[in-house]
N, C-alpha and C positions, 0 to 999 in steps of 0.2 A: 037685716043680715045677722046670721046667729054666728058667736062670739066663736074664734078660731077657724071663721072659713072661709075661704079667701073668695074676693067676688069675680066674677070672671068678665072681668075688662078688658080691652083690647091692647092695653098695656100693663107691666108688670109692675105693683105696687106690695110695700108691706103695712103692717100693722101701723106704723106711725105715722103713712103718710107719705114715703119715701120714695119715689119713680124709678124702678131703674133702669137706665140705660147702657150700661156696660156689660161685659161679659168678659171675663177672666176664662179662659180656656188652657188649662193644662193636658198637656200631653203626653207627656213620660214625666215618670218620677226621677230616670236618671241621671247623676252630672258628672261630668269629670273633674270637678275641685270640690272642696271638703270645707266649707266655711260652718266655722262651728257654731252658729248663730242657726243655721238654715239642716244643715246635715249630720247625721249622726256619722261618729269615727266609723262605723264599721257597719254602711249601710246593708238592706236585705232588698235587694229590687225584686218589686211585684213580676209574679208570670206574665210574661209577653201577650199572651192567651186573655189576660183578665183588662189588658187593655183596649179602650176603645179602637173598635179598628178608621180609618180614617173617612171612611161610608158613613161608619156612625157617629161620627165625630162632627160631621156636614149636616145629617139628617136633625142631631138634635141643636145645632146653631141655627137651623133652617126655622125650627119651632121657635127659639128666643127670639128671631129678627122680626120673621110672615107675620107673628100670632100676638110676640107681647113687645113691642117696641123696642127693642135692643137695637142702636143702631153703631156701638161699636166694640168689636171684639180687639180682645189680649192675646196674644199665645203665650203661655208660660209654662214651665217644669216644676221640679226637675230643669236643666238645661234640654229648652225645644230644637235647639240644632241637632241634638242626637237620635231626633223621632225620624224615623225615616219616611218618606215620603212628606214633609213636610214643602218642599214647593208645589208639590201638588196637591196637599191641604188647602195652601194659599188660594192657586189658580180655582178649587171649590169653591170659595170664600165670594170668588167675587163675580158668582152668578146670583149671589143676594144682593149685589147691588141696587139693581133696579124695583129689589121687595124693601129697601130699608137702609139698608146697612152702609156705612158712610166711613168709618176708618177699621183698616186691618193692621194691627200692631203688633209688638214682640218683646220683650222683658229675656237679655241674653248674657250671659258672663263674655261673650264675644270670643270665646276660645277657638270658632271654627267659620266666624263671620269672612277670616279672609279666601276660605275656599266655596262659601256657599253667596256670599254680598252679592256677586252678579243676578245670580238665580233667583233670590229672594227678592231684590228688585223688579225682575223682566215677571216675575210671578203675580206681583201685585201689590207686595208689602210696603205698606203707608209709611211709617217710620219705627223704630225703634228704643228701648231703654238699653243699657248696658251698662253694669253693675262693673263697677274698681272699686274697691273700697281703702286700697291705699297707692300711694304711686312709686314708693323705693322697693326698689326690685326684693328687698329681702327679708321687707315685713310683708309684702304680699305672698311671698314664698311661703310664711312664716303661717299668716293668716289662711290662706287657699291649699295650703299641700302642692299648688301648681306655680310654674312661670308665669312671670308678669307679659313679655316678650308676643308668645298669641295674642293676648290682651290686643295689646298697642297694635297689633298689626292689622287685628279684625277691626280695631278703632281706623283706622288708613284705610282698611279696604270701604266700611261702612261712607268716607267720607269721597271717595274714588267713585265708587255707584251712584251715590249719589241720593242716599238714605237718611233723610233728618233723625239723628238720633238726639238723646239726651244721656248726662253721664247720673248715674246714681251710686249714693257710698252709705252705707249706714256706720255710725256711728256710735262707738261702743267706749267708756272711760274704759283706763286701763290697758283697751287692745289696738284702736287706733285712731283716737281723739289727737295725737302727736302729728297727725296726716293732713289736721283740717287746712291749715295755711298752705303748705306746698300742695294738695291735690287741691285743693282753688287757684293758686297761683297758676300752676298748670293747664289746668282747665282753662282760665280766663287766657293766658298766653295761646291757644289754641283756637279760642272763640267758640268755645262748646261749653253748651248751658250746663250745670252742674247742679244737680239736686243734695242735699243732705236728707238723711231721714232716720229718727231717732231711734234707739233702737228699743223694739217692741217685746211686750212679754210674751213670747213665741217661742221662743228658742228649743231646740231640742234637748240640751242639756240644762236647761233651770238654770241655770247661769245669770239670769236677769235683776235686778231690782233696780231702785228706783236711783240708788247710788252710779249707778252704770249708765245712767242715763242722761247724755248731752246733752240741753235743751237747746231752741233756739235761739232764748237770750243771751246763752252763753255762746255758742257758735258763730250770733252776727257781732257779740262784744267784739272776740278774738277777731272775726275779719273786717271790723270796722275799721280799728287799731291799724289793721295792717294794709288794707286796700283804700281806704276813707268813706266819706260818707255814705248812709244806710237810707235808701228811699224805697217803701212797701209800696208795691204795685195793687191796684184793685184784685179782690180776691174774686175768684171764677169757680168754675166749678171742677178744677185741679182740689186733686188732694193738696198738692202742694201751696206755698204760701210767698208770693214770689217779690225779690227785692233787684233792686240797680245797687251793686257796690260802685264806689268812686266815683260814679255819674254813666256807665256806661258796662258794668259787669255783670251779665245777669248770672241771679242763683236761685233754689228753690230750696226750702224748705220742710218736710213734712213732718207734721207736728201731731203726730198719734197720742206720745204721751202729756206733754205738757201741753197743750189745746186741742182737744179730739175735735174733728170735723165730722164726726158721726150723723149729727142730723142732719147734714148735708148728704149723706153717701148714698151712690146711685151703681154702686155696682156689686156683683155676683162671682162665686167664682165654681165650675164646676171643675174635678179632678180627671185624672184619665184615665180614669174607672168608670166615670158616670156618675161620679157621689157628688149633689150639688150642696153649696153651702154657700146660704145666705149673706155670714158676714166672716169674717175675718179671725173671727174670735169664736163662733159658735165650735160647742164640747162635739156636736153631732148635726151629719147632712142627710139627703133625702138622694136614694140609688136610687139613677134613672135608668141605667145598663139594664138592668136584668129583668126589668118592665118591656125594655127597648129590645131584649133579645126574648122575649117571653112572645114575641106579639101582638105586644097591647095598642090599641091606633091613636094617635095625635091625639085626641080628645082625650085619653087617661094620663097619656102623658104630659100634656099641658093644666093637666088639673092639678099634678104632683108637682109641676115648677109651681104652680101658683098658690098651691097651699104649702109648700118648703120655702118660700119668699116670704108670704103673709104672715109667716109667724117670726121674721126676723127679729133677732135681740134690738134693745137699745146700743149694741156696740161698747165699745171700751169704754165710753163717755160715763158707763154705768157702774162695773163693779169696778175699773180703774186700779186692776190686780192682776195680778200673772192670773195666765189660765192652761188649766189642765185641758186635756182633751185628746185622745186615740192618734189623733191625725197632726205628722210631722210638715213644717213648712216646704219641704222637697216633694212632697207629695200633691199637697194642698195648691201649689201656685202662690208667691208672693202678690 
């Protein structure tokens, strides 16, 4: 095999090894809250025009699942509630069933969950993420630009339909590390799994260093302290890193900066333009849209996912530095 070309296997592999099975699918770049970690103060949304339309949004998930073994997608933004036609994205989704594909999922700020939960249920949608990153109505106003109040409500609807979700918060020193206790506290009052996840050199506004950055020894010290004992669950193939507080709390942790799980990583993410991007971190992705609206058939197009995969970075695990790069997290898909 000559050096940079990807082999053309019946599954999707990169350079080091690395299988992927997932697919990160974004759909619109836009959201209705302003988290300054993820969005720029005064975002410029892409032409409607330049977005995939939802044909071709099926057509090229259809090549991930038939051709390279993806057997489960993401929906993500931007917030994907705002993409329209998104239940009938879903009800697409799961005519790949029977080619592969085994979970349909969704990464949501839950702002619009309590008018669409039913539909996104009766559609097909496996379960979901949904992002608080604080629970006092005033830091979250503070942090989001938006009410907490949606929030909690799409949290009730999601749990009404009958939608397993999970809660995610990332975690930032200085903006709402003050939050870990009571949004655990509440989470576990609840009985809904709660993820932490550190916060990543990403950010739109540079804002990041390694000072800002919560780890998880310090996140399970604070809730050891306060819920009791820390018992580490066998590690899966979750990013996350999952523990029992007090004998009976689950939580998760994800530990991008202080233990990358990079040589583990099995998933992809494309944008909703068609720009795919191997990992997380990479400066530049591989446009599949204008191949996909040029004409070009299956065979070129699967050549371009699997030589834009095969040269994946080693991930953060490597320069372990903030990273520059054209492409904003609201764009890209968390």
């Amino acid at each position: 095999m000559a050096d940079g070309i990807a082999p053309a296997l019946p599954e999707l592999m990169d350079q080091h090894g690395r299988r992927k099975r997932k697919l990160r699918l974004s759909v619109t770049d836009r959201c209705n809250l302003r988290c300054a970690y993820c969005m720029p103060e005064h975002p410029t949304w892409l032409p409607r025009g330049d977005l995939l339309t939802i044909e071709e949004l099926l057509r090229l998930t259809a090549l991930f699942v038939m051709h390279l073994g993806i057997t489960n997608v993401r929906l993500t933004g931007g917030e994907p509630t705002l993409r329209r036609g998104l239940p009938e994205l879903i009800e697409g989704l799961q005519l790949l069933r029977p080619q592969g594909l085994q979970r349909i999922s969704m990464t949501s700020n839950g702002t619009r969950l309590a008018e669409l939960a039913p539909a996104l249920k009766a559609a097909g949608l496996d379960d979901l993420n949904i992002s608080i990153d604080a629970r006092d109505p005033a830091l979250f106003q503070k942090l989001t630009r938006g009410p907490i109040e949606p929030v909690l409500e799409g949290i009730a609807a999601a749990q009404t339909a009958g939608l397993p979700f999970k809660l995610n918060a990332v975690v930032i020193r200085d903006y709402n590390d003050s939050e870990i206790e009571a949004l655990a506290g509440w989470a576990f009052e609840q009985d809904v799994e709660l993820r932490f996840i550190e916060f990543m050199p990403l950010d739109n506004a540079q804002q990041w260093s390694r000072e800002r950055v919560v780890t998880e020894s310090e996140i399970l010290q604070r809730l050891g302290t306060r819920f009791g004992a820390v018992e580490k669950l066998p590690r899966t193939a979750s990013p996350a890193t999952e523990y029992i507080l007090g004998g009976h709390h689950r939580l998760g942790i994800i530990t991008t900066v202080s233990d990358p799980f990079c040589g583990s990583c099995d998933r992809v993410r494309m944008t909703a333009v068609g720009e795919l991007f191997a990992c997380l971190f990479s400066a530049k992705g591989t446009q599949l849209r204008d191949a996909l609206r040029a004409g070009e058939p299956d065979a070129a197009l699967l050549a371009m996912i699997r030589g834009g995969v095969w040269s994946k970075e080693a991930g953060f695990a490597a320069p372990r530095g903030y990273v520059e790069r054209p492409i904003t997290m609201h764009r890209l898909g968390g």
